[in-house]
VOBA-1610 file (N, C-alpha, C; in pm, whole numbers, padded with zeros to 5 digits, always signed):
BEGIN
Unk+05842-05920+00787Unk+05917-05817+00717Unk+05969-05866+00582Unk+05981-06007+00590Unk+06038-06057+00463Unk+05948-06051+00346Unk+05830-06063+00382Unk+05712-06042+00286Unk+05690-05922+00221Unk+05693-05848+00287Unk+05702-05650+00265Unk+05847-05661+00169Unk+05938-05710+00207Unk+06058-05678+00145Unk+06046-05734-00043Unk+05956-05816-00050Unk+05956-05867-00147Unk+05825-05792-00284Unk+05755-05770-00160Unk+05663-05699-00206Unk+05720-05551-00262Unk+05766-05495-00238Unk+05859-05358-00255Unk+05946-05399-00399Unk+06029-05522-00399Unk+06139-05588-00483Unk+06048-05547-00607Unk+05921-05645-00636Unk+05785-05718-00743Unk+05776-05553-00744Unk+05701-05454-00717Unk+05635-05337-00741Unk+05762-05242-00817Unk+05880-05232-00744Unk+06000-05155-00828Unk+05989-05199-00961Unk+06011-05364-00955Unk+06038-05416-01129Unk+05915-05390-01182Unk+05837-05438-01147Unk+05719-05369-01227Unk+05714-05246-01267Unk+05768-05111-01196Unk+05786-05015-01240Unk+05861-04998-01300Unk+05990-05061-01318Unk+06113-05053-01415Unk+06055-05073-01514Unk+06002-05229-01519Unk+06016-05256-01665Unk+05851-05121-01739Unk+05815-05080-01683Unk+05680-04945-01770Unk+05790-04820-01813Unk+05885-04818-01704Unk+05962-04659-01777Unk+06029-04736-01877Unk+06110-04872-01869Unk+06165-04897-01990Unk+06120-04909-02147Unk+05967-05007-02108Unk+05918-04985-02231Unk+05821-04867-02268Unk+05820-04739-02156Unk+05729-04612-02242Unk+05870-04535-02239Unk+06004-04544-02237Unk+06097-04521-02270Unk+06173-04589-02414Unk+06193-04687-02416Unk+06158-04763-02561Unk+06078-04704-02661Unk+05930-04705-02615Unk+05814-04650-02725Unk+05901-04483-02767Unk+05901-04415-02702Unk+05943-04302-02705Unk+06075-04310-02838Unk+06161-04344-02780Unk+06260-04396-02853Unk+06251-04408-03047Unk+06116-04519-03025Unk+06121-04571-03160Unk+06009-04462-03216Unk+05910-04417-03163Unk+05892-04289-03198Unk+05984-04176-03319Unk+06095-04161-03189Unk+06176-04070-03265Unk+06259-04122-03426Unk+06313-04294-03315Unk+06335-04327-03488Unk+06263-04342-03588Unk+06149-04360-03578Unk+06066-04394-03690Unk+06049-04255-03720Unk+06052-04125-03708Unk+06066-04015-03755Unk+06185-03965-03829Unk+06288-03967-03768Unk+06379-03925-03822Unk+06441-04023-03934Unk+06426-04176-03912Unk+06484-04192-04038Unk+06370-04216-04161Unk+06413-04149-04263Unk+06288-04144-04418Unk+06264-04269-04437Unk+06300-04391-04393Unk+06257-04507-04478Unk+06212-04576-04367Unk+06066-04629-04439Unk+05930-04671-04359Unk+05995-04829-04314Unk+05990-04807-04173Unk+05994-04901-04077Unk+05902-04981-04023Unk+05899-05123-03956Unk+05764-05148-03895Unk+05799-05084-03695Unk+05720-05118-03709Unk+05718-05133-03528Unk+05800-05205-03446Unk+05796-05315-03518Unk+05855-05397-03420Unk+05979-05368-03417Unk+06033-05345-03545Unk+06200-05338-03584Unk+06243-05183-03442Unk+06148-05081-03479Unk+06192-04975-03411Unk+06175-04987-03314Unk+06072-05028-03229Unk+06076-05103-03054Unk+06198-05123-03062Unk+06205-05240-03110Unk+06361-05324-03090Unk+06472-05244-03075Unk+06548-05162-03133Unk+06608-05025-03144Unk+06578-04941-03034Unk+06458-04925-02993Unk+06416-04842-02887Unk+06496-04929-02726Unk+06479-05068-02709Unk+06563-05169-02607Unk+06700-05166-02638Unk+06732-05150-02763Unk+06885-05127-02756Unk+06984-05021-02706Unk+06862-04922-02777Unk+06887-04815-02746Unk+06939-04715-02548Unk+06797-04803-02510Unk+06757-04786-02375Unk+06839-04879-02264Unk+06903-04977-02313Unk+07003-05092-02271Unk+07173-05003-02273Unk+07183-04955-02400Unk+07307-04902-02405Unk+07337-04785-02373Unk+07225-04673-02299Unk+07245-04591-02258Unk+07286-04605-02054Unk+07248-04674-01983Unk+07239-04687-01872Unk+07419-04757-01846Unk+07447-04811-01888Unk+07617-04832-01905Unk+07743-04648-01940Unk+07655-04671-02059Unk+07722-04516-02136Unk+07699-04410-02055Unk+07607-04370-01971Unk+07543-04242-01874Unk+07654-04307-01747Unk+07657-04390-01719Unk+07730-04429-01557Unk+07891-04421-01583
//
């Protein structure tokens, strides 16, 4: 059972961390739209984890 239990643990995080970063992408999406001055990617990802970090505190 301990094996299953772990197996379940590995598959959740794995799923966490895909909504976080197609939650992220999403994110920097929007910022890279809304603000007029041309951004790279990486910067707005980044923003997109901050973003997605400081909401799960702020929502609870």
């Amino acid at each position: 059972m301990a094996g299953v239990d772990i197996v379940v643990i590995v598959l959740l995080s794995i799923a966490g961390m895909l909504f976080l970063t197609l939650q992220s992408g999403l994110a920097a999406t929007v910022v890279r739209r809304v603000v007029a001055v041309p951004i790279g990617w990486l910067s707005s990802i980044a923003v997109g984890f901050v973003m997605s970090a400081a909401m799960g505190p702020s929502v609870q």
